[in-house]
C-alpha angles and dihedrals in degrees: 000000000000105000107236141160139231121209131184104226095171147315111251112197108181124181115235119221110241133274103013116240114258114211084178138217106357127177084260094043147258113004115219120169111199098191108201116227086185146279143178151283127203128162144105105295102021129037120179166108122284109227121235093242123089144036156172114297091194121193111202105211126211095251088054097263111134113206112215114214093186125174130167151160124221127187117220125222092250086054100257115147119230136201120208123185119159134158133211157120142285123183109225091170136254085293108057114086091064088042092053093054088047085065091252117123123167112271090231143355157162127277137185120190138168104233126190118193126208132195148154094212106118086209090054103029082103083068087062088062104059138073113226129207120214127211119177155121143232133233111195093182090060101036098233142103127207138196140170112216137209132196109221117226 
């Protein structure tokens, strides 16, 4: 087995504005857009505001897998501008992608992504260099999604 590390970098919760836009039924499936009105990140290496630009363009795929486009700027508390992208999945079951055109998305669950991070900012450039690994959840009543993100090394 490869050695590797996981560290926690920070947890992003971003507010999602509702409902979310539906494109519709697509060739690849079933267009939802999540833009994000802002949110948060606090941790031990980043501390922030999301900025209320962004969000998931997710694509609900016939077998249930929703694929997550997701792209987003934070501001640090020391005013450096961040961008996020990251891709990734959410099972939503065999089920959900009927579901989803019936109007009926899960209330909440789990999602895994691969994230990359990109700045100008000389106190934050060592962030360019890392892949990130996302682990979250969303949370539709509330209009919000979290993660808590970790850099692998």
């Amino acid at each position: 087995m490869l050695d590797y590390r996981l560290d926690h970098i920070c947890s992003y919760t971003a507010h999602l504005q509702s409902p979310p836009e539906a494109i519709g039924p697509v060739a690849e499936g079933l267009r939802l857009n999540f833009y994000v009105t802002g949110g948060e990140i606090t941790g031990p290496h980043l501390q922030g505001q999301v900025r209320p630009v962004g969000g998931d363009w997710l694509t609900i795929r016939t077998d249930g897998i929703a694929v997550l486009d997701v792209r987003a700027s934070v501001e640090t508390h020391d005013a450096a501008l961040i961008y996020l992208c990251w891709t990734g999945v959410a099972d939503l079951g065999e089920d959900g992608y009927q579901k989803a055109l019936a109007g009926n998305l899960p209330p909440t669950g789990l999602i895994r992504a691969a994230a990359r991070m990109q700045t100008a900012h000389p106190a934050y450039r060592w962030l360019n260099r890392l892949q990130f690994l996302n682990i979250g959840e969303v949370d539709l009543p509330r209009s919000c999604v979290r993660y808590d993100i970790y850099a692998v090394s």
